[in-house]
C-alpha positions as CSV (number, residue, x, y, z in Angstrom):
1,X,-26.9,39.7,-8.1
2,X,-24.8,39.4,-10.9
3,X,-21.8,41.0,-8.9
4,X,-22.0,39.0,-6.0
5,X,-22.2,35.4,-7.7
6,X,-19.2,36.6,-9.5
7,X,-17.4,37.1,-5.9
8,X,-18.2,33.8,-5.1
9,X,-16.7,32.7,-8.2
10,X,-13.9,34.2,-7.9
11,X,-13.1,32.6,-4.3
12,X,-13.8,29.7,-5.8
13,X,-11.3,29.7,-8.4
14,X,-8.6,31.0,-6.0
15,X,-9.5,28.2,-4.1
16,X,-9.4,25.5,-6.7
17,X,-5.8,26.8,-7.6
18,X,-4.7,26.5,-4.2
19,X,-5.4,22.5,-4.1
20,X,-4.4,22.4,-7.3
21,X,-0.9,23.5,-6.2
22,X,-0.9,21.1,-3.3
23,X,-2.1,17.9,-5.2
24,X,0.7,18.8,-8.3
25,X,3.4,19.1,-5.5
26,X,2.4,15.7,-4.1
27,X,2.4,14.5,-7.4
28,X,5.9,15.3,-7.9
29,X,7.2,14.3,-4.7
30,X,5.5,10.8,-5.4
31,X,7.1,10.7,-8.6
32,X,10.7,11.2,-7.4
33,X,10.1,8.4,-4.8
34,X,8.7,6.1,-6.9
35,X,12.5,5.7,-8.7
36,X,14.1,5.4,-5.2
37,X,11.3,2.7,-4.2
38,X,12.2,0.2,-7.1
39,X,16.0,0.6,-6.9
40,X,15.5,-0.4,-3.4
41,X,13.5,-3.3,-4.3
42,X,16.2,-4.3,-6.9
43,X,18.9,-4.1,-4.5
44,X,17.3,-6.3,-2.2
45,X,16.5,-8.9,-5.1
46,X,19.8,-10.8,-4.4
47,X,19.4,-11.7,-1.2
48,X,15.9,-12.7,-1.4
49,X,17.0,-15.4,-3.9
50,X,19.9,-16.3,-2.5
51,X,17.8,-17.1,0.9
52,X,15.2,-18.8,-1.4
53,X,17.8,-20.9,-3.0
54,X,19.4,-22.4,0.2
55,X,15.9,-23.0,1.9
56,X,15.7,-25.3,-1.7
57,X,18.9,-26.8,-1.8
58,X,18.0,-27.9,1.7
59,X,14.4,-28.9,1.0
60,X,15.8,-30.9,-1.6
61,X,18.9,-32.3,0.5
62,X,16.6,-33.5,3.3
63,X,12.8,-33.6,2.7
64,X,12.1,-35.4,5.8
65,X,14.5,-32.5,8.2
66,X,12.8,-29.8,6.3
67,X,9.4,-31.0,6.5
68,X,9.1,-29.9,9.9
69,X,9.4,-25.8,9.1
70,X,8.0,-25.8,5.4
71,X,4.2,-26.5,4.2
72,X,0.4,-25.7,5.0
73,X,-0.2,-27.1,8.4
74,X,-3.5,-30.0,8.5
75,X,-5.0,-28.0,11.3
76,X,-4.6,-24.3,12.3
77,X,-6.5,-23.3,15.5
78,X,-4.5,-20.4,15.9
79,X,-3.3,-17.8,13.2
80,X,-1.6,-14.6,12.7
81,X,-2.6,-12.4,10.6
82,X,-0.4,-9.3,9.5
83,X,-1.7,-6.3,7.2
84,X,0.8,-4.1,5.3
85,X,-0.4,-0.6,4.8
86,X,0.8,3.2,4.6
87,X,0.6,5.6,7.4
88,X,-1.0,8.4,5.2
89,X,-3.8,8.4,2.7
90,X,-4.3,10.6,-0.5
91,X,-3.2,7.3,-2.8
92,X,-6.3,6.0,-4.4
93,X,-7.2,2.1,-3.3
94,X,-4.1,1.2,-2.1
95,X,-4.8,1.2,1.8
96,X,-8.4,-0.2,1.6
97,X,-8.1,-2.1,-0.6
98,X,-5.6,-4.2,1.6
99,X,-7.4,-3.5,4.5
100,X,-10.9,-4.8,2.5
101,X,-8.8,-8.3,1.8
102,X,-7.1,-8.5,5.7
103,X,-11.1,-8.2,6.9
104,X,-12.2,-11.0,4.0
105,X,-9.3,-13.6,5.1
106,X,-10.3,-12.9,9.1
107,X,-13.5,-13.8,8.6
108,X,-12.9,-16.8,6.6
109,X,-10.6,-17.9,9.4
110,X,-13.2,-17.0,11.9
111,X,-15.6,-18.8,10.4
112,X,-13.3,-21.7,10.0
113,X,-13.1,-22.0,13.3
114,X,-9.9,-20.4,13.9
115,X,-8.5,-17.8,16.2
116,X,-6.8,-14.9,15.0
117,X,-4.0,-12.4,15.9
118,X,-3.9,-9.2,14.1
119,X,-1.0,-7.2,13.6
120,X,-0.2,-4.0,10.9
121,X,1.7,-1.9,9.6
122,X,0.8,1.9,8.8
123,X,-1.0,4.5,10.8
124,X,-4.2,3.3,8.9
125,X,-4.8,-0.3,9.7
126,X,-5.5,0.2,13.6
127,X,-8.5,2.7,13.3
128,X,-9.9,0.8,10.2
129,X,-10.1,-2.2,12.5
130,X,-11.3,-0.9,15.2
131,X,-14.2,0.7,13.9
132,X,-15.2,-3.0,12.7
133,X,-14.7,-4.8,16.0
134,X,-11.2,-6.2,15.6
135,X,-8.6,-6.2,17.9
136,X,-4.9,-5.3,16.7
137,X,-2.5,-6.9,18.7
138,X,0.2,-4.6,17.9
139,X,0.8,-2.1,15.0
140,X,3.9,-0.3,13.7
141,X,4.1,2.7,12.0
142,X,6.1,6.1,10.9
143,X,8.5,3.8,8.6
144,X,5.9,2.9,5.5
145,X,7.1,5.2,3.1
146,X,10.6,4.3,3.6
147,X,11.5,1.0,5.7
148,X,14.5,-0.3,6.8
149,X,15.7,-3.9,7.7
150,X,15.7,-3.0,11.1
151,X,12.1,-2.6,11.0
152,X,11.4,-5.5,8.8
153,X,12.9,-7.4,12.4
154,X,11.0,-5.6,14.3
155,X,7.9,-6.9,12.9
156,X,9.2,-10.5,12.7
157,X,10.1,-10.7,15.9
158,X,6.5,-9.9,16.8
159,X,4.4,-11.9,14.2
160,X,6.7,-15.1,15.0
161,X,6.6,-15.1,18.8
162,X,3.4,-16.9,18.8
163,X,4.4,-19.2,16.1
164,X,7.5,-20.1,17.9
165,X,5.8,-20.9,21.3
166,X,3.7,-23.3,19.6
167,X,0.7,-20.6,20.1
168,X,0.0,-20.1,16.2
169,X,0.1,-22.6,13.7
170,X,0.1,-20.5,10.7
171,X,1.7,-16.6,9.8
172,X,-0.1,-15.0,7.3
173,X,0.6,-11.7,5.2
174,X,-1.5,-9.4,3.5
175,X,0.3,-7.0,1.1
176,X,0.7,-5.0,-2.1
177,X,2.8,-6.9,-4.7
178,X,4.9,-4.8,-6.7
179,X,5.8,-6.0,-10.2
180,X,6.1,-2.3,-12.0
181,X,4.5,1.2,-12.5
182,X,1.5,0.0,-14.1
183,X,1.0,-3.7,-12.3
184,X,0.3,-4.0,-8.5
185,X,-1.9,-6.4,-6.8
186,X,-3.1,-7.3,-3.3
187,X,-1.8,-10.9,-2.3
188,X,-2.5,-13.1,0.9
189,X,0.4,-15.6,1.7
190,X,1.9,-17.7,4.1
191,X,5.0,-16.7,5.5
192,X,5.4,-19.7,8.6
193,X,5.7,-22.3,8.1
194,X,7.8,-21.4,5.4
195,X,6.3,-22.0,1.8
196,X,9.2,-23.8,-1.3
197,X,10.1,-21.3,-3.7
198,X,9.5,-22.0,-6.5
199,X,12.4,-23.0,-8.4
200,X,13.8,-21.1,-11.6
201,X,15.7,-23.2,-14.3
202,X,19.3,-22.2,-12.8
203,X,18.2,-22.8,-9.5
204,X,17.5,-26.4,-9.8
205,X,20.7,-27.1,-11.8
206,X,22.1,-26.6,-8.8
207,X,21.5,-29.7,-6.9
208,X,22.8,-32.6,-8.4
209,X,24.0,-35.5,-7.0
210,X,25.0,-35.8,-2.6
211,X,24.8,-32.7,-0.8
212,X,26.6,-32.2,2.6
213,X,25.4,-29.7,5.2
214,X,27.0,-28.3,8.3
215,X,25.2,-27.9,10.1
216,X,22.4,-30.7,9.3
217,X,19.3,-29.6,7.5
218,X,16.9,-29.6,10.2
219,X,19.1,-27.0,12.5
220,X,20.2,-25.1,9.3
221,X,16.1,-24.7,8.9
222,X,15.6,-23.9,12.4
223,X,18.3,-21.0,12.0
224,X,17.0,-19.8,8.0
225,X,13.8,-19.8,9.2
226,X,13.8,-16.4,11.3
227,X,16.1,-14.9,8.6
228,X,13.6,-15.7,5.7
229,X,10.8,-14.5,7.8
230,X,12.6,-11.0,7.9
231,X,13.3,-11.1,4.4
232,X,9.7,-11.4,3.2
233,X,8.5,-8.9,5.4
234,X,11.0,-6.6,4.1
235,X,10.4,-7.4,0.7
236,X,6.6,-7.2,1.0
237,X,7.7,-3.5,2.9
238,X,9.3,-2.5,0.1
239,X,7.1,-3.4,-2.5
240,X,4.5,-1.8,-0.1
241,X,6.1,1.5,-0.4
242,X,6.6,1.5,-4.0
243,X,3.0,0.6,-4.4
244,X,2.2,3.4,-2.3
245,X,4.0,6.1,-4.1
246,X,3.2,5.2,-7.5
247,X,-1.0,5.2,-6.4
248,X,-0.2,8.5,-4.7
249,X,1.3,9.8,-7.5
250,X,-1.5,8.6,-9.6
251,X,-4.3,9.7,-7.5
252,X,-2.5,13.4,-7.4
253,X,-2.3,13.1,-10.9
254,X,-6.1,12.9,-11.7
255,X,-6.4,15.5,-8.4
256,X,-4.9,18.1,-10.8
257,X,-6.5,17.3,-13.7
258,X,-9.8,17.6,-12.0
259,X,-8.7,20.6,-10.9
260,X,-8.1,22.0,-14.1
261,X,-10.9,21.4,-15.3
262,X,-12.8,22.7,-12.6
263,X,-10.8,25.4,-12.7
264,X,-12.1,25.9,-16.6
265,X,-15.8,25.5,-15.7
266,X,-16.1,28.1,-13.1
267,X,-13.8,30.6,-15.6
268,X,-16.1,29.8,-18.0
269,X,-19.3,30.4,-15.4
270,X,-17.3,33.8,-14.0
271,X,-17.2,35.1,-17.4
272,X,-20.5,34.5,-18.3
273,X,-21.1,36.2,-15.2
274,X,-19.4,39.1,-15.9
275,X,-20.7,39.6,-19.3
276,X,-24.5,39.5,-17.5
277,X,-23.2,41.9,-15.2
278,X,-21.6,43.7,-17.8
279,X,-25.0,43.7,-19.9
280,X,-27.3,44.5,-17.3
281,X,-25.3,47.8,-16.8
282,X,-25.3,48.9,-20.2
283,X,-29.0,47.9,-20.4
284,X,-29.5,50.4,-16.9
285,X,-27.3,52.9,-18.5
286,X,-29.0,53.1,-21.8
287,X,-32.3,52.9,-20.0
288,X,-31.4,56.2,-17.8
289,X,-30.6,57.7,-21.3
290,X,-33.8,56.8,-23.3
291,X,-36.0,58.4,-19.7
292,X,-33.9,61.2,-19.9
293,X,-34.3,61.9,-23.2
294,X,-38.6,61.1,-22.9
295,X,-38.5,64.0,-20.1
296,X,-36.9,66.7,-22.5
């Protein structure tokens, strides 16, 4: 008996080392991305602000021009609603615990009184809402992990169609902010009509005194607005996908070190097996001895 439960044992600890060897490869592989992620997200700070700071300078040029594309609409019968997840799991909260807050702001809008169009991205958005009853309008996956501005259009293009037919008053997005390694947070904004920045101390030095603009602020808006849109959604893609690697690499992390310790117990089980085994034998051996030596 002894024997055999150290058989199972033994599979089990080959077994244990096996995963263990997968989750410490994902691990490092998350960790290496992770790097990549933020210089990505640094790169693309620039333009981000730079976009920010002209929709302000404009805001601030013409309140009246800009009114028309920036603030919280009065009534919103219509809204679109778009959810930013990964295509593949193995990372800890980070997909539901967007997909938890998308379901939480649909049903506030629901019960509001107000239609909803759902859109995603990542592989595991659409069967998430499913299963609940939603209908996704249209998801995008297979560029999570590492998106491109291309794709960040892609996605724009699709969440403002309604909003520019007059369809949907109101473009929401649910996301993973990114502010470092140890700080991310799920965040629901408004990306149409477009929200004001807010202003940093050497952005509102800026405007002072008349301000000419060619063309005039309303049509400058009209043109931004579609560009801004894209950069958001590529931001929040960005920050997505560091978000993503850094809670992979953290789940993976505490994957292994599970595994090494289960890897301990059932060494320490095995060997307390074999030492029974071990026992029991010399006990049968020296039991064989003692009859023999009773029949001489």
């Amino acid at each position: 008996m002894a024997g055999g439960q150290e058989r199972i044992l033994r599979r089990r600890i080959k077994s244990v080392q096996a995963t263990r060897k997968i989750t410490k490869a994902m691990e490092l592989i998350a960790a290496s991305q992770i790097s990549r992620s933020q210089h990505r997200i640094t790169a693309n700070r620039p333009f981000r602000a730079g976009m920010s700071r002209i929709i302000l300078e404009a805001a601030q040029g013409d309140p009246a021009a800009a009114s028309k594309l920036l603030g919280v609409p009065e009534k919103v019968e219509q809204a679109t609603v778009l959810a930013i997840v990964g295509d593949r799991g193995l990372s800890g909260a980070y997909n539901s615990s967007v997909l938890r807050a998308t379901e939480r702001l649909v049903a506030e809008l629901t019960a509001n009184g107000t239609q909803v169009r759902l859109f995603c991205v990542g592989k595991k958005a659409p069967a998430y809402f499913r299963f609940r009853g939603l209908s996704v309008e249209a998801s995008f996956q297979g560029f999570s992990d590492r998106p491109e501005f291309s794709n960040a259009r892609d996605v724009a293009n699709a969440v403002a169609s309604g909003f520019i037919a007059g369809e949907s008053q109101q473009v929401l997005l649910v996301s993973t902010a990114y502010r470092s390694a140890a700080s991310q947070s799920v965040v629901s904004r408004q990306l149409l009509p477009l929200t004001l920045p807010d202003a940093p101390v050497e952005t509102a030095k800026v405007v002072k005194g008349y301000t000419e603009f060619e063309p005039e602020v309303e049509r400058l808006m009209a043109e931004l607005a579609p560009k801004a849109l894209e950069s958001e959604i590529f931001t929040a893609l960005l920050e997505g996908a560091a978000a993503f690697h850094t809670s992979q690499q953290r789940a993976m992390a505490a994957a292994t070190d599970n595994a090494d310790e289960l890897g301990r117990t059932l060494t320490r089980i095995m060997n307390r097996a074999r030492q029974d085994s071990i026992t029991t034998e010399i006990m049968e051996i020296v039991g064989g001895a003692e009859a023999l030596r009773s029949g001489k």
